[in-house]
TIFIZA-404031 format. One record per residue: residue number from 1; residue in one letter; x, y, z of N, C-alpha, C in turn. Coordinates in nm, 3 decimals. Layout:
+------+------+---------+---------+---------+---------+---------+---------+---------+---------+---------+
! resi ! resn !      nx !      ny !      nz !     cax !     cay !     caz !      cx !      cy !      cz !
+------+------+---------+---------+---------+---------+---------+---------+---------+---------+---------+
!  NUM !    a !       X !       Y !       Z !       X !       Y !       Z !       X !       Y !       Z !
...
+------+------+---------+---------+---------+---------+---------+---------+---------+---------+---------+
***
This chain:
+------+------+---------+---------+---------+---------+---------+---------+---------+---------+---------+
! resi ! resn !      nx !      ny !      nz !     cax !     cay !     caz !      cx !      cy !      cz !
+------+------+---------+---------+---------+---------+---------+---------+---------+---------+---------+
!    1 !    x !  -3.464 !  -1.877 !   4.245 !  -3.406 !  -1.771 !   4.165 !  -3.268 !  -1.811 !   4.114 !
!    2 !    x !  -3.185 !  -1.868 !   4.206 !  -3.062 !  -1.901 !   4.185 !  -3.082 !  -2.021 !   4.038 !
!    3 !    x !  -3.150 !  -2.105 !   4.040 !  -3.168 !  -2.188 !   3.916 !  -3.190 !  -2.127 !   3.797 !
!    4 !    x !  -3.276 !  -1.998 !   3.793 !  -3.312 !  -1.924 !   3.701 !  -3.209 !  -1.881 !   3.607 !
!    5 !    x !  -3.089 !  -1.828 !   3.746 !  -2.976 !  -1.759 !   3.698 !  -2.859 !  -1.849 !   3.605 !
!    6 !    x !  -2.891 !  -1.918 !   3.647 !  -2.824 !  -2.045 !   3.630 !  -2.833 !  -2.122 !   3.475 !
!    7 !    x !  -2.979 !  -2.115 !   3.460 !  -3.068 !  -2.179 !   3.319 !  -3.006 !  -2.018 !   3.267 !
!    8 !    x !  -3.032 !  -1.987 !   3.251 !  -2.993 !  -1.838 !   3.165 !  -2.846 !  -1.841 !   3.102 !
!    9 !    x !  -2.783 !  -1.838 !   3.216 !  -2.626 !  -1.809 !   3.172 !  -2.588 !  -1.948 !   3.091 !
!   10 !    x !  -2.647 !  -2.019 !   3.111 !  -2.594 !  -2.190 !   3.019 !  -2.665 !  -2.115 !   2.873 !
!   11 !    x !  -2.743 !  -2.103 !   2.877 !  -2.849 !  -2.073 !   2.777 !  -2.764 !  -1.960 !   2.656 !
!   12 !    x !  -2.660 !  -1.857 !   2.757 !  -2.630 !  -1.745 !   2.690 !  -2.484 !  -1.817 !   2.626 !
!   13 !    x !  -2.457 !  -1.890 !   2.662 !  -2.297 !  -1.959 !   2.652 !  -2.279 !  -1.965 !   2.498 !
!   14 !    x !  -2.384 !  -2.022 !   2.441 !  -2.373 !  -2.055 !   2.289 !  -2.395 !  -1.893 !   2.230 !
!   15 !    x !  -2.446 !  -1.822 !   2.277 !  -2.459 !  -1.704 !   2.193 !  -2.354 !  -1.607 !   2.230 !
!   16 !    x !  -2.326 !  -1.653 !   2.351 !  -2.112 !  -1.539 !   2.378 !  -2.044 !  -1.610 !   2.292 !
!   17 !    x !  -2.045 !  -1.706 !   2.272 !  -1.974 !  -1.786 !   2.127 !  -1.945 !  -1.723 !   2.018 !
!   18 !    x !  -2.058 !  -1.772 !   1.951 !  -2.128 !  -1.720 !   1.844 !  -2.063 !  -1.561 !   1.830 !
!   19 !    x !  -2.074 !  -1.501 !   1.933 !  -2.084 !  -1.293 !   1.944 !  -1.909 !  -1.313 !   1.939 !
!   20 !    x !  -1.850 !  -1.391 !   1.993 !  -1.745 !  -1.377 !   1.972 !  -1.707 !  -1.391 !   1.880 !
!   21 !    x !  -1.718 !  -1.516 !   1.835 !  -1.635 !  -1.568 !   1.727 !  -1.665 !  -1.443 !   1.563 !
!   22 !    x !  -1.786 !  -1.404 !   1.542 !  -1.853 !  -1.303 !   1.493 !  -1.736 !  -1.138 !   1.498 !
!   23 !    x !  -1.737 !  -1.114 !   1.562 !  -1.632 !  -0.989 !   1.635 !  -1.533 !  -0.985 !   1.558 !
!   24 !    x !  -1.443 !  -1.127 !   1.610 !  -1.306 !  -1.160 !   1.568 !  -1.317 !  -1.130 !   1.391 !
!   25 !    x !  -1.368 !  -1.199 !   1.343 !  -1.419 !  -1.244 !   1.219 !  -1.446 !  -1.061 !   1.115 !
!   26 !    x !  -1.520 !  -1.007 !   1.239 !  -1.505 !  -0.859 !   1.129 !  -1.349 !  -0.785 !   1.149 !
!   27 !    x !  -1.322 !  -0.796 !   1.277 !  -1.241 !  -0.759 !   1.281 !  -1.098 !  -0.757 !   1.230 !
!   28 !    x !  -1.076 !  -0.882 !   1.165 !  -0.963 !  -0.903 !   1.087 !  -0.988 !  -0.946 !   0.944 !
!   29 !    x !  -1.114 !  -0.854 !   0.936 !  -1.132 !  -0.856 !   0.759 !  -1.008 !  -0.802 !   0.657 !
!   30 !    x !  -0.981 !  -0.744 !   0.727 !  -0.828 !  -0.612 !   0.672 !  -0.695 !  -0.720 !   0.654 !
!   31 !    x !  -0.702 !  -0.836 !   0.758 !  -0.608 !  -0.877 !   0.708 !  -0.609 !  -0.995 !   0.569 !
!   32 !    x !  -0.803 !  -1.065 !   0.573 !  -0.786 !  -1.149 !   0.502 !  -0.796 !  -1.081 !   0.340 !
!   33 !    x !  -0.799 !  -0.891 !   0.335 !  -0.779 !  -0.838 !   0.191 !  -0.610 !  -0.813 !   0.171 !
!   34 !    x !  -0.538 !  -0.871 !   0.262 !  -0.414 !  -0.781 !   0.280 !  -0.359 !  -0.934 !   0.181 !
!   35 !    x !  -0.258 !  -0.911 !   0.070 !  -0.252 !  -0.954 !  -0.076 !  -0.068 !  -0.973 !   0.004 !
!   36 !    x !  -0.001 !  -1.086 !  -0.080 !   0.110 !  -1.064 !  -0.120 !   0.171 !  -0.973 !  -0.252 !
!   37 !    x !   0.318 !  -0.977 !  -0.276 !   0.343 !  -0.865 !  -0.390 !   0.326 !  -1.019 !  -0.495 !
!   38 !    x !   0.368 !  -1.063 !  -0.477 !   0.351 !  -1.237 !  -0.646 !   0.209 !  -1.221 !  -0.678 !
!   39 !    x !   0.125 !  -1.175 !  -0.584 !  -0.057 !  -1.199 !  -0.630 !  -0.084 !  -1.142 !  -0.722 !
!   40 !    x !   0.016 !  -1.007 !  -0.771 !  -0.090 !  -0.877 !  -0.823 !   0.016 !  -0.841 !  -0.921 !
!   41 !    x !   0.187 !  -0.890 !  -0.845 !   0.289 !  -0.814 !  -0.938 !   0.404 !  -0.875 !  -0.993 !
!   42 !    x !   0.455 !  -0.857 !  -1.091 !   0.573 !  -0.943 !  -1.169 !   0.728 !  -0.893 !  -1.133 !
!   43 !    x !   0.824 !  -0.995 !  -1.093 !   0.905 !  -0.939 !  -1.027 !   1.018 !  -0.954 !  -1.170 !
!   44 !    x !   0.939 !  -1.020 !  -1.284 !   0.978 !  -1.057 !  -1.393 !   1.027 !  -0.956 !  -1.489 !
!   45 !    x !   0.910 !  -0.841 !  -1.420 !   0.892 !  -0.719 !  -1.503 !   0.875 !  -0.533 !  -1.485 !
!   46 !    x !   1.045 !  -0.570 !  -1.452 !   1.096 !  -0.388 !  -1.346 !   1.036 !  -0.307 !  -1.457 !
!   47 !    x !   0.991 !  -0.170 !  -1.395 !   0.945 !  -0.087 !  -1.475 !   1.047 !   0.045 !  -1.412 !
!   48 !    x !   1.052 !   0.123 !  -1.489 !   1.060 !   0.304 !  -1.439 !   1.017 !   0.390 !  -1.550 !
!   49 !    x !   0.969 !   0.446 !  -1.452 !   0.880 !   0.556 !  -1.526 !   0.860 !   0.697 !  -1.440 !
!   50 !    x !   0.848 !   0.826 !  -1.521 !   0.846 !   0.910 !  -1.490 !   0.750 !   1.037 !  -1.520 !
!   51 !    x !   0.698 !   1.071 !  -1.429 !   0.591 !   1.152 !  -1.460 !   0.561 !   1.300 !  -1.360 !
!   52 !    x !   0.445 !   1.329 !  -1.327 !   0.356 !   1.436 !  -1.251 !   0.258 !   1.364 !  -1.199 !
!   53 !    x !   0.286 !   1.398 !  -1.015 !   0.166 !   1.352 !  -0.927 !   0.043 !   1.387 !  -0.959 !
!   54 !    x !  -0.104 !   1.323 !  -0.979 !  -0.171 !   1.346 !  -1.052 !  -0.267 !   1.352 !  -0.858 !
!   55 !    x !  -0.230 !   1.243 !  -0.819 !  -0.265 !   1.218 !  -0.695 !  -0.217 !   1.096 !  -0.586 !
!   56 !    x !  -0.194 !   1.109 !  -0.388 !  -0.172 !   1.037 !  -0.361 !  -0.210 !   1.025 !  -0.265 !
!   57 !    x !  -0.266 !   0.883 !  -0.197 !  -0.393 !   0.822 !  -0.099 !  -0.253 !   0.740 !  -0.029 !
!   58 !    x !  -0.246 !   0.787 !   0.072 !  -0.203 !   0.772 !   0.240 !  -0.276 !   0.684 !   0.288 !
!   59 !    x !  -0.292 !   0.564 !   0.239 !  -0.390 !   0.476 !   0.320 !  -0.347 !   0.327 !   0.335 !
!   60 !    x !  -0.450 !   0.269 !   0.494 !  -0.380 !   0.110 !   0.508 !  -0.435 !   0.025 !   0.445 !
!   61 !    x !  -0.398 !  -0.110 !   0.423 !  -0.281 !  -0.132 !   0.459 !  -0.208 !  -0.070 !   0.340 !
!   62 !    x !  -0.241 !  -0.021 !   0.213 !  -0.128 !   0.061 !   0.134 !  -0.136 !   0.178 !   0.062 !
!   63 !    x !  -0.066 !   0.257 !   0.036 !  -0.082 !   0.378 !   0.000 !  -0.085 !   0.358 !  -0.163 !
!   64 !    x !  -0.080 !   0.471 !  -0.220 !  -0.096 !   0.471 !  -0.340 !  -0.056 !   0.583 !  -0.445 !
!   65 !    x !   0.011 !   0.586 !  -0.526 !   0.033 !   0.716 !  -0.546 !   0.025 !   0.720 !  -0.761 !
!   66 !    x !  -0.074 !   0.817 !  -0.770 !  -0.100 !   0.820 !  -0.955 !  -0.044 !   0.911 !  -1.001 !
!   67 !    x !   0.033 !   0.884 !  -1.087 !   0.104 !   1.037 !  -1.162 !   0.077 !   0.994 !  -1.329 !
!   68 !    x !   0.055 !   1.138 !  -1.393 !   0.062 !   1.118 !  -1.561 !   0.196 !   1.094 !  -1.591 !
!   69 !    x !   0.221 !   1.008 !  -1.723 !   0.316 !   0.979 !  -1.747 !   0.323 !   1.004 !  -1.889 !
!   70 !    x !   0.399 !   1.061 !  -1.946 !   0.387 !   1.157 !  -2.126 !   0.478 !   1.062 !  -2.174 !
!   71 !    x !   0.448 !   0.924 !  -2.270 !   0.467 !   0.850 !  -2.343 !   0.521 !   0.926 !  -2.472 !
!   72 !    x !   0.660 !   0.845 !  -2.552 !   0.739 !   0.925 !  -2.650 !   0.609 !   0.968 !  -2.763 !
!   73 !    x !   0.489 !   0.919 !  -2.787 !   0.424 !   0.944 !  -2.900 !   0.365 !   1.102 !  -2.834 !
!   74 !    x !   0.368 !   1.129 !  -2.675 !   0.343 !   1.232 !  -2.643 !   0.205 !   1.215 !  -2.580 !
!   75 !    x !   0.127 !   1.136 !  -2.604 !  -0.015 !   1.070 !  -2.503 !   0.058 !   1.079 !  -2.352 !
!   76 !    x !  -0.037 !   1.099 !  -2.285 !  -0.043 !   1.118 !  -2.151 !  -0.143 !   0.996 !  -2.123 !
!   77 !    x !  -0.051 !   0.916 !  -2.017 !  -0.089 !   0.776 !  -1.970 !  -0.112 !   0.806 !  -1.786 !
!   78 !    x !  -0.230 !   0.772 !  -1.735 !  -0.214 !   0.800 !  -1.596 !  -0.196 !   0.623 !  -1.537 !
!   79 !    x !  -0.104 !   0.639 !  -1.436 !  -0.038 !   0.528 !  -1.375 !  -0.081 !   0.523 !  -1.215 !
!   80 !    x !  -0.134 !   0.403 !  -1.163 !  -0.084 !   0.348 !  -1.020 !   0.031 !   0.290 !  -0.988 !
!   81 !    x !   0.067 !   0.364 !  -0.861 !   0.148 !   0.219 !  -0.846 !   0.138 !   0.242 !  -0.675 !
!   82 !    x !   0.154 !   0.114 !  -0.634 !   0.128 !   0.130 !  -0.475 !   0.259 !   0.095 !  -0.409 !
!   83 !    x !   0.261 !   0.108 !  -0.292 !   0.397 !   0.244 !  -0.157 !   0.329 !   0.108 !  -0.045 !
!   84 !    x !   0.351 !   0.143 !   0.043 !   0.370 !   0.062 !   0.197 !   0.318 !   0.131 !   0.273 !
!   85 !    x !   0.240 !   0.063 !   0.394 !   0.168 !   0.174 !   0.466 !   0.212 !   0.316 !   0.499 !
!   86 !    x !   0.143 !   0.393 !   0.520 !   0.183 !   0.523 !   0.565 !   0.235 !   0.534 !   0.653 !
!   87 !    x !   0.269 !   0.436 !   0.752 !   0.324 !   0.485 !   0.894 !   0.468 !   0.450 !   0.861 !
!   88 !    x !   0.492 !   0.371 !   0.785 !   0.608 !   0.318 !   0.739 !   0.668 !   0.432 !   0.652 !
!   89 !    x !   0.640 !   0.449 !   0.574 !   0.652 !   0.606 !   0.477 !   0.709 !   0.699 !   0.525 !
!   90 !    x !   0.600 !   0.717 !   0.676 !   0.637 !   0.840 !   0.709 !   0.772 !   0.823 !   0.799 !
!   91 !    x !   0.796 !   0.695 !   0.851 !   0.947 !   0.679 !   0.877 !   1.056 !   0.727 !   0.803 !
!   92 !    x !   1.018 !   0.674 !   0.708 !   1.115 !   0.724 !   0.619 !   1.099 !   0.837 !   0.529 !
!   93 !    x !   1.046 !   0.929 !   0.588 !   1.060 !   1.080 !   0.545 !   1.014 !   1.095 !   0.454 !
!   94 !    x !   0.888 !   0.989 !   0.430 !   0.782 !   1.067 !   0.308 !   0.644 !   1.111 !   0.343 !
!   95 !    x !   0.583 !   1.202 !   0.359 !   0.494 !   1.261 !   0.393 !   0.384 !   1.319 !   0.244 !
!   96 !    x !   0.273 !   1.351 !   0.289 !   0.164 !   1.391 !   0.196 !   0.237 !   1.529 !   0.117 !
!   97 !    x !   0.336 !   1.604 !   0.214 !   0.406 !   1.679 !   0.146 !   0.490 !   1.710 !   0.092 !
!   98 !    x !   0.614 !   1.542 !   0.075 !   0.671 !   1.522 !   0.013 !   0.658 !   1.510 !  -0.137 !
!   99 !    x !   0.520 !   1.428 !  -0.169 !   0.435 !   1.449 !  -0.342 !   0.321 !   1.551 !  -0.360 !
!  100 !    x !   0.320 !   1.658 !  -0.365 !   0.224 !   1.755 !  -0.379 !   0.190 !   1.734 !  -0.526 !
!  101 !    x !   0.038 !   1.740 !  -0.533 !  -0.012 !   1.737 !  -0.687 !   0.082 !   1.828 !  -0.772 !
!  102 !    x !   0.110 !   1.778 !  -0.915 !   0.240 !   1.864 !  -0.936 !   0.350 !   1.814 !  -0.967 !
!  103 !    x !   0.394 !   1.733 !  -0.860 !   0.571 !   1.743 !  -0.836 !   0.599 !   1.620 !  -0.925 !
!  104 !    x !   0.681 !   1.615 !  -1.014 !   0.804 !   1.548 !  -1.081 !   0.827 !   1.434 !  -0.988 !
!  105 !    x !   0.798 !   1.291 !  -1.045 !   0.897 !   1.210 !  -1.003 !   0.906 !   1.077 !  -1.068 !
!  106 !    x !   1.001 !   1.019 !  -1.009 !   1.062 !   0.880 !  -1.089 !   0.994 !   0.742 !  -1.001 !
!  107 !    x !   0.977 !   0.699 !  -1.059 !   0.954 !   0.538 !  -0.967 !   0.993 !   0.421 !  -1.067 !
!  108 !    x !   1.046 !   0.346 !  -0.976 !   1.101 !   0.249 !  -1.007 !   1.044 !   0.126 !  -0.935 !
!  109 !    x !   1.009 !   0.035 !  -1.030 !   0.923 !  -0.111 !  -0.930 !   0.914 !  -0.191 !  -1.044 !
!  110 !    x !   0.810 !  -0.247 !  -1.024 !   0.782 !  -0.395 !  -1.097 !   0.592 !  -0.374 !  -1.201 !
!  111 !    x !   0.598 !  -0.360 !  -1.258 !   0.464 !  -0.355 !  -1.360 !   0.396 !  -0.459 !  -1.285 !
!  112 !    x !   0.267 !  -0.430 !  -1.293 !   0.115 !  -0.539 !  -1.243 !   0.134 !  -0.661 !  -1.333 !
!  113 !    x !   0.070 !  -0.773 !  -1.312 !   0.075 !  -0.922 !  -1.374 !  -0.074 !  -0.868 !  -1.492 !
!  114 !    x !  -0.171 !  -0.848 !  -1.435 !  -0.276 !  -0.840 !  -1.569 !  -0.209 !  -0.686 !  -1.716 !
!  115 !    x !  -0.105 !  -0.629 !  -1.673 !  -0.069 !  -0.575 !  -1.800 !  -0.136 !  -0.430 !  -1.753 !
!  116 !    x !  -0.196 !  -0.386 !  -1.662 !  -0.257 !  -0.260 !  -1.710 !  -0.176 !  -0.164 !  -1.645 !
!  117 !    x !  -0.177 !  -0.036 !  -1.586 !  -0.099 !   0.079 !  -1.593 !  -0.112 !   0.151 !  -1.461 !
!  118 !    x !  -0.077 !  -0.011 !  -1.412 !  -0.042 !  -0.013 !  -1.247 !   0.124 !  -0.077 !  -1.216 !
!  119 !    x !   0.174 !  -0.053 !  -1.074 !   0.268 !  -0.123 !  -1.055 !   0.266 !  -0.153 !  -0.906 !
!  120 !    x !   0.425 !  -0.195 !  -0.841 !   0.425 !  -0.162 !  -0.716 !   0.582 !  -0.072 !  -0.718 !
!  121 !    x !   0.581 !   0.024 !  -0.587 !   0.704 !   0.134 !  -0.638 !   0.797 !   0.050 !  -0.559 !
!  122 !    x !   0.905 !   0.057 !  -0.543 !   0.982 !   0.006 !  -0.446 !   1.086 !   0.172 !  -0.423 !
!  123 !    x !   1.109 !   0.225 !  -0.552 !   1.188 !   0.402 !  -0.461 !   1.076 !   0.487 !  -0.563 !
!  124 !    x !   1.144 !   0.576 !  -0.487 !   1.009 !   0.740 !  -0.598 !   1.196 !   0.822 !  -0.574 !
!  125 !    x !   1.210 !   0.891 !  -0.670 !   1.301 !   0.980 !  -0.661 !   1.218 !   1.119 !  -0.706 !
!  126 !    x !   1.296 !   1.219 !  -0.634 !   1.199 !   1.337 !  -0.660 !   1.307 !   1.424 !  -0.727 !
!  127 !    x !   1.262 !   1.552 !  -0.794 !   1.385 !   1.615 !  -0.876 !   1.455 !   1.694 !  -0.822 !
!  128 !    x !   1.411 !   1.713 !  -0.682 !   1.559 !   1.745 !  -0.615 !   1.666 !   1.649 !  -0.568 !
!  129 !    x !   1.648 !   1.497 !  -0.620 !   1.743 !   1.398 !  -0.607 !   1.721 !   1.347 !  -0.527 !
!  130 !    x !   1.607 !   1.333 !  -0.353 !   1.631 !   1.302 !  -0.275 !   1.523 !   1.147 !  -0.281 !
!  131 !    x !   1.567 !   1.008 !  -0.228 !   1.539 !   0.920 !  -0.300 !   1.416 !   0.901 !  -0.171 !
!  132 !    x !   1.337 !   0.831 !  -0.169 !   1.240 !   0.741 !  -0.061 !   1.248 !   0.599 !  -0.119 !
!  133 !    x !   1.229 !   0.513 !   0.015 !   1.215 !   0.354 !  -0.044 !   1.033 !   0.335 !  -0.026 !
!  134 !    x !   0.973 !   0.315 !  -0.090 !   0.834 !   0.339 !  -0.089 !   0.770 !   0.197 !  -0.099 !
!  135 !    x !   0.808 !   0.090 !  -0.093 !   0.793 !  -0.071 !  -0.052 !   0.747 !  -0.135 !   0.061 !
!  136 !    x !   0.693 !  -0.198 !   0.076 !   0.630 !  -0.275 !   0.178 !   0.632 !  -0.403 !   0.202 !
!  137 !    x !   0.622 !  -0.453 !   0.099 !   0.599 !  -0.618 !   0.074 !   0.703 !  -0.656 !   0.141 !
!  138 !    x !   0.721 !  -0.774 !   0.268 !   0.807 !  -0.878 !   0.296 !   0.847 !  -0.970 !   0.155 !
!  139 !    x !   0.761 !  -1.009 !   0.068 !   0.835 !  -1.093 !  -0.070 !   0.834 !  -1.022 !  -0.174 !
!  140 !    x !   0.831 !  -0.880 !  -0.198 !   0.928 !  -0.814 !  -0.284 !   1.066 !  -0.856 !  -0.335 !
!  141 !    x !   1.112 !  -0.820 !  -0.440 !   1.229 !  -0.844 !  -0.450 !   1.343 !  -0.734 !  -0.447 !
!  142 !    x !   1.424 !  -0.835 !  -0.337 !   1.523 !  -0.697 !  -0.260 !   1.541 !  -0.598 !  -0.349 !
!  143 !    x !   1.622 !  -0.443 !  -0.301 !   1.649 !  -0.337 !  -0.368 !   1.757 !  -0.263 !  -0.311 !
!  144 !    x !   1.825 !  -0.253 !  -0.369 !   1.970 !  -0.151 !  -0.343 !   1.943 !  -0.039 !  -0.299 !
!  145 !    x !   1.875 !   0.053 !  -0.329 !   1.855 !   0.188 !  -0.307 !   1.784 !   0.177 !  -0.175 !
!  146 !    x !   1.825 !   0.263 !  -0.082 !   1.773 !   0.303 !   0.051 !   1.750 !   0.449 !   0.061 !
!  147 !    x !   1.628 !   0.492 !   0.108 !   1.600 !   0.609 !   0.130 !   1.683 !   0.759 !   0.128 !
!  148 !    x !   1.688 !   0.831 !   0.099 !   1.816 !   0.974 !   0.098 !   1.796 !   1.056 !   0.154 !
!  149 !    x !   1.670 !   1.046 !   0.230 !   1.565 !   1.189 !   0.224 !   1.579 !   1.204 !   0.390 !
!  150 !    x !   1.614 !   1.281 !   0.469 !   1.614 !   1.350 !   0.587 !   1.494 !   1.279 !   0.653 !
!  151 !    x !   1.513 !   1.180 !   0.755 !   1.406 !   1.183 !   0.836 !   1.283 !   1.264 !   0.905 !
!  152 !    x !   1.154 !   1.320 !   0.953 !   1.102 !   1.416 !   1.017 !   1.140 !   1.434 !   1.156 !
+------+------+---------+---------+---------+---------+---------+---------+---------+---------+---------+
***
């Protein structure tokens, strides 16, 4: 019996492998989608713009936040631009109820590299003045403005 046990567990060695290595592999799928800011965004090309939260996704690794933006010809342009995880956010005193569908605000960042009517934010100012730093990226390019807004 003892040989049995024996032939078995050699036998299973290659497939705890395998199960492992497998595991690992789904498990840090999240990091091999997780992007630098140079991949997607031009540090060439600051934008600000100002609009109405149209909508905003609290999610990892990044949040996201779309507001219309009323262009001088008066067209209404809807915009992305993506924020830093939420847990980070919410450090700094921005919450789901800080942008309520609705609310007025400014962002300031860098326009997307393919041109379309995305960015990344680095602050959101809201119209009661109070600023958030809404950035994430380690290779962003630095920013003066630091958060204004009352911690939770």
């Amino acid at each position: 019996m003892k040989l049995f046990t024996t032939e078995i567990q050699h036998a299973l060695k290659p497939l705890a492998l395998i199960t492992s290595i497998a595991i690992m592999a789904i498990s840090s799928s999240n990091a091999f989608a997780h992007h630098a800011f140079s991949a997607e965004f031009d540090a060439n090309q600051p934008i600000e713009l100002t609009g109405v939260v149209t909508k905003l996704e609290l999610v990892n690794p990044h949040s996201w936040l779309y507001f219309d933006v009323k262009k001088a010809d008066g067209k209404v342009e809807n915009w992305g631009f993506e924020f830093g995880a939420p847990f980070s956010l919410k450090q700094k005193g921005l919450t789901k109820s800080s942008l309520p569908i609705g609310t007025q605000v400014t962002l300031k960042g860098f326009r997307a590299k393919n041109g379309l009517n995305f960015g990344y934010a680095v602050t959101a100012t809201l119209a009661d003045g109070r600023i958030f730093t809404t950035g994430g990226a380690p290779d962003a390019p630095a920013n003066q403005q630091k958060s204004s807004a009352p911690k939770p």
